[in-house]
N, C-alpha and C positions, 0 to 999 in steps of 0.2 A: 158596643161595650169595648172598652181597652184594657189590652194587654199589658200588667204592669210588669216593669222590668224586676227582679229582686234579684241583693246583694246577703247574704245574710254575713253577720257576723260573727266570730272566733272569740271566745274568754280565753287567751291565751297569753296578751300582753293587752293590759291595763296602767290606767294611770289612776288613782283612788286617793283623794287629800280628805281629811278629816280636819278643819278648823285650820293649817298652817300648813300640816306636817302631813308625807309622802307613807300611804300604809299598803301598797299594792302588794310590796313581799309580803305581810302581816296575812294578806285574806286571800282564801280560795273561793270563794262564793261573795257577789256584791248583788241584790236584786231589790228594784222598787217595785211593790206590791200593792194595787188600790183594791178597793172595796167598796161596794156599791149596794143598795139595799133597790126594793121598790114597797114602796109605801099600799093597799088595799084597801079602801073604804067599801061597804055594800048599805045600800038603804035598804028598805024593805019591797021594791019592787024590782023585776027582773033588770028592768034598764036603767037600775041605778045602782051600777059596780064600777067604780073610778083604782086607777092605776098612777102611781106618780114616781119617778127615777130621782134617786136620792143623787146628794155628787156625792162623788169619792172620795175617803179618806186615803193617805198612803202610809204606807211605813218601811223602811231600808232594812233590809236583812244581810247581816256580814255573818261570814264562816270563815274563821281564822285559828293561828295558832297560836294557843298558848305560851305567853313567856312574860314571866315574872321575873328576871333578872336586868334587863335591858330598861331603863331609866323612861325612856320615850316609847316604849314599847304601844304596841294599839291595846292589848289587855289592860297594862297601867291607864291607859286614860281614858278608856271606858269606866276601869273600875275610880278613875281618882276626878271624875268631872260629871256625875253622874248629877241626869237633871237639867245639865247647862244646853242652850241652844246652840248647836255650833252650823257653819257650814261644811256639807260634804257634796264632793264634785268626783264624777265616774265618767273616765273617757275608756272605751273598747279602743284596740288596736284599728290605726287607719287600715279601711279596707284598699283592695290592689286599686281597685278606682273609683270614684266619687272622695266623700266629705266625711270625716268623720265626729259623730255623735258625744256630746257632751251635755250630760245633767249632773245639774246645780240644784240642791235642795237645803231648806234648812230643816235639820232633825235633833231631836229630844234625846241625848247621851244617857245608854243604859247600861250598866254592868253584863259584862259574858259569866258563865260559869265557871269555878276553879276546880279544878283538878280530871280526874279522867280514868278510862281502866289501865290494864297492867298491858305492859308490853307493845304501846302504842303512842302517839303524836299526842299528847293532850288537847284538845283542839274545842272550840266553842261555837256560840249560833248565839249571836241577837239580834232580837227585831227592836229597830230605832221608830216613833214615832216623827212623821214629816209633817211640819208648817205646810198647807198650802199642796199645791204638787209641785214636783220637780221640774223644772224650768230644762228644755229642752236646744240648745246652741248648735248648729254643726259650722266648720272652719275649717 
């Protein structure tokens, strides 16, 4: 058996584009999420109980801030492109050594939530439906 080496990586400088435009300062959370099922069939004898692995579906979860004043804002074009398929790309911060990691996915544009409580960041959570899974590049 071999020893794998591991790097793990820091969310602390990101690169995050939505369809064009740079939304890294916009979001504190960027995660792609798959889901997987397994399917159960049983006949009516003991040795006929089948099991089958679904593929995954995935979906992008951003956690951002709130801002409705700023024209390009990430709230504005969640909330004003809602529906459209766009592409969005997440690069983590290169690590001290190796390559670092880039996914490409295209995802289903959903509105975030407006407003928020008293004496706090207004801040939001959507989960974006992904085409396909996210296509995986390191450079």
């Amino acid at each position: 058996m071999a020893n794998i080496a591991v790097q793990p990586i820091i969310l602390n400088d990101v690169a995050l584009t939505v369809a064009a435009d740079n939304y890294e300062a916009h979001v504190s959370e960027v995660s792609f999420t798959p889901s997987s099922s397994t399917v159960n069939w049983k006949g009516l004898t003991p040795a006929s109980v089948f099991s089958f692995g679904t593929s995954s579906t995935w979906t992008a979860t951003l956690a951002y801030a709130q801002d409705w004043s700023t024209t390009n804002s990430l709230s504005r074009y969640l909330f004003e492109n809602e529906g459209k398929s766009v592409t969005m790309t997440f690069k983590p911060k290169k690590p001290a050594t190796g390559t670092a990691p880039t996914w490409t996915a295209t995802v289903i544009v959903a509105p975030g939530s407006i407003g928020g409580a008293v004496d706090t960041v207004a801040t939001a959570s959507v989960t974006l439906g992904v085409q396909g899974k996210p296509a995986l590049a390191t450079a």
